[in-house]
C-alpha positions as CSV (number, residue, x, y, z in Angstrom):
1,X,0.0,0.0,0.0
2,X,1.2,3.2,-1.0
3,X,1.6,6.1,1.4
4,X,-0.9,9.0,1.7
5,X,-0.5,12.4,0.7
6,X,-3.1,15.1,1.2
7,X,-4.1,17.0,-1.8
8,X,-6.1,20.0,-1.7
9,X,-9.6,18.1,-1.8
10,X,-9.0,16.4,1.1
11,X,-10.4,16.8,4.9
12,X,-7.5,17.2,7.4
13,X,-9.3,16.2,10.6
14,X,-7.9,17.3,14.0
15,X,-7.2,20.8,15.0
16,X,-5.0,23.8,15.3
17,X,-3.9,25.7,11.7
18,X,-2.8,23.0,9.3
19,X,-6.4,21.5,9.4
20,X,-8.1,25.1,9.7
21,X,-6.5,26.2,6.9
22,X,-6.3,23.4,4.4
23,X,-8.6,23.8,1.5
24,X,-10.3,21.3,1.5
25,X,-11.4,21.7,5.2
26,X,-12.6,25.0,3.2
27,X,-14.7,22.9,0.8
28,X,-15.7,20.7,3.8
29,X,-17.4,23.9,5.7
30,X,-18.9,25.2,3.0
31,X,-20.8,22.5,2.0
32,X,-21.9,21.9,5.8
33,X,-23.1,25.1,5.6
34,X,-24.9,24.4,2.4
35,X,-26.9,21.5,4.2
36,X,-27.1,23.5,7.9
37,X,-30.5,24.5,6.7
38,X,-31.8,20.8,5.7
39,X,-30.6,19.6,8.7
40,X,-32.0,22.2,11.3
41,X,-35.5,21.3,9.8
42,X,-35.0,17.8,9.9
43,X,-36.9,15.7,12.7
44,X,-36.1,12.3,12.5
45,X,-33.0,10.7,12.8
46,X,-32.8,8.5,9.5
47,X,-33.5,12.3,8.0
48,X,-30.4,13.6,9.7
49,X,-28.2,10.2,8.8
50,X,-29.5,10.8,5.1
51,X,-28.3,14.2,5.3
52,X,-24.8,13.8,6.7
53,X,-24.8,10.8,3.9
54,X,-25.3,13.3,1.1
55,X,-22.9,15.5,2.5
56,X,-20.5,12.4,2.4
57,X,-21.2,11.1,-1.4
58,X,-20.9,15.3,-2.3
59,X,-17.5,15.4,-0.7
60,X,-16.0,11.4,-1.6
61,X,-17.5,12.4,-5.4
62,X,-15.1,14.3,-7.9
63,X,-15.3,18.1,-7.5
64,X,-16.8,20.2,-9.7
65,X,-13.4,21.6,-11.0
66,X,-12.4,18.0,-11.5
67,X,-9.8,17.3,-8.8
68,X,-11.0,14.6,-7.8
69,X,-12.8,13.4,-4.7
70,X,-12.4,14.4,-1.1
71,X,-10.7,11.4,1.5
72,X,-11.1,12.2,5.2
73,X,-7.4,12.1,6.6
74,X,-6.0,11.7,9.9
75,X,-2.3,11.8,10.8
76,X,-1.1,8.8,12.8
77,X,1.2,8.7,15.5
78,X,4.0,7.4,13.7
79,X,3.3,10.5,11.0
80,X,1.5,8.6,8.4
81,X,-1.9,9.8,7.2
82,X,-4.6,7.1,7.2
83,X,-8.6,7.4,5.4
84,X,-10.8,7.2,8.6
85,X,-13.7,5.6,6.3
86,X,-16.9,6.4,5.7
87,X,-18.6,5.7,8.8
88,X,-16.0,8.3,11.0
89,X,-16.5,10.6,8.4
90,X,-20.2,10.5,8.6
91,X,-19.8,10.9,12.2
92,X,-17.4,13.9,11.9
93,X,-20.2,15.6,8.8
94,X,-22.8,15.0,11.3
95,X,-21.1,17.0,14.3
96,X,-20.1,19.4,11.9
97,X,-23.8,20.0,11.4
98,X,-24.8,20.4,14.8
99,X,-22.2,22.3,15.9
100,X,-23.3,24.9,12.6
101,X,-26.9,24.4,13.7
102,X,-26.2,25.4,17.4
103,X,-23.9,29.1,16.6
104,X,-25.6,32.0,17.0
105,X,-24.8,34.9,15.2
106,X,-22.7,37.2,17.0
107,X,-24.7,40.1,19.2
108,X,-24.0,43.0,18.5
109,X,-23.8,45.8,21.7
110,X,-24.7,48.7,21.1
111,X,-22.4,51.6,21.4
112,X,-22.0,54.0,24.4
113,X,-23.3,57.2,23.8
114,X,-21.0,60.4,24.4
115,X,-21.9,63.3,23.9
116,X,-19.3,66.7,24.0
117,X,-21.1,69.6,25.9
118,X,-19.8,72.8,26.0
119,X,-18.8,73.8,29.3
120,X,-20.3,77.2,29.2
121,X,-23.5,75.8,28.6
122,X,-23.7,73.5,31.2
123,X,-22.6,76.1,33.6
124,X,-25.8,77.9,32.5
125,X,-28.2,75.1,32.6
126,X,-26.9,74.7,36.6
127,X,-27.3,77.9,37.2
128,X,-30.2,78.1,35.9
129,X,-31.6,74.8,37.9
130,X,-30.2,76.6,41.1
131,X,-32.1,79.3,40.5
132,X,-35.6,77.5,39.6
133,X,-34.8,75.3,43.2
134,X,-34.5,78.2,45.3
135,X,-37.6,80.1,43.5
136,X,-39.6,76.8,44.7
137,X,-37.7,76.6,48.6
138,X,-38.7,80.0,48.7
139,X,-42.5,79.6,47.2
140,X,-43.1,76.4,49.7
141,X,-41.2,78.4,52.2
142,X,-38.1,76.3,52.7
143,X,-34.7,77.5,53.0
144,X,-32.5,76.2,50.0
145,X,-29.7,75.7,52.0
146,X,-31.3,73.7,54.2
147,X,-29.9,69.8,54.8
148,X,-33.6,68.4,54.6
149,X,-34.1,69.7,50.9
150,X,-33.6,66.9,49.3
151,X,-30.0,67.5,47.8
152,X,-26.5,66.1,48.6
153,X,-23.8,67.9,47.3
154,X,-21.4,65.3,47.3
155,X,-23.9,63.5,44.1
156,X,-24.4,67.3,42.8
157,X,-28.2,66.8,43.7
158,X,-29.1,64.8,41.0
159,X,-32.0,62.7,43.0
160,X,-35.6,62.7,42.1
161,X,-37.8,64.0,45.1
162,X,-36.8,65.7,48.2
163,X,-35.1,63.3,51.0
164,X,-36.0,59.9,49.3
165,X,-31.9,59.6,48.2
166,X,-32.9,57.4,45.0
167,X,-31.2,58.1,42.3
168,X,-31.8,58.4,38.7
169,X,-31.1,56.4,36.3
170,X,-27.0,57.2,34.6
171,X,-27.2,59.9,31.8
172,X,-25.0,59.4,29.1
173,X,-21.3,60.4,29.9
174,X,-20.8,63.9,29.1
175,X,-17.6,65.4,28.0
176,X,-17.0,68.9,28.6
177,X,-15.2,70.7,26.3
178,X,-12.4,72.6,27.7
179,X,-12.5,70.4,30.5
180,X,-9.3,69.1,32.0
181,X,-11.1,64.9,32.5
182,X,-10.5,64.5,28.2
């Protein structure tokens, strides 16, 4: 018997970047992902086994470019590549479809909102809440410096009714402009 030599049709099975990267492994994904469809929808098992079978006689058959078929290899201990056969292969097709049926695509986060505020203009818009807080201490006839009022300087008095300390949900982060924290 003569010794094996993978060819560019063939499936490398095992792992790391030789196998990855081998073209026929290529060939061998693609055309999983050709049947991932058929074989999510499939509900028996003789459906699935006649699934991974026509993913076997696709691969073992001559390619389309005329290549030649597809052999499943595996390197031996003693560094000789060997055909697994058809039924490892079969087994190896049919893990390579559930593993494809079972990925989810990627979710994508959304992105963090900043926002670049002038610094002059949030000056103003503090000021101007100052001013509409101690118009209302003074209408309900509270002092506005008084410790009961609801605010905490050390959170800039950012809470939502007078002494209940919860806070509001986080804003957006703000980047002032001019601001020495860029």
């Amino acid at each position: 018997m003569s010794e094996l030599v993978p060819t560019p049709m063939d499936v490398i099975c095992g792992r790391g970047k030789k196998s990855k990267d081998h073209a026929g492994n290529a060939r061998f994904h693609y055309t999983i992902r050709k049947y991932k469809d058929e074989y999510r929808t499939a509900t028996t098992k003789d459906e699935k086994t006649r699934i991974s079978l026509s993913v076997l006689q696709e691969l073992r058959s001559s390619s389309p470019s005329g290549e030649g078929p597809s052999r499943f290899l595996k390197l031996t201990g003693d560094e000789k590549w060997v055909d697994i056969g058809d039924s490892a292969a079969r087994e190896k097709i049919s893990q390579a479809l559930r593993e494809a049926i079972a990925q989810r695509p990627p979710q994508v986060r959304p992105k963090r909102v900043t926002r670049k505020v002038d610094k002059s203009k949030v000056e103003y818009l503090l000021s101007a809440q100052k001013a509409l807080y101690i118009t209302l201490c003074e209408k309900e006839g509270l002092d506005a410096d008084d410790s009961d009022s609801g605010t905490d300087e050390s959170s800039n008095g950012f809470y939502d009714t007078p002494n209940t300390k919860k806070r509001r949900s986080p804003s957006p982060e703000v980047h002032l402009e001019g601001s020495s924290s860029m």
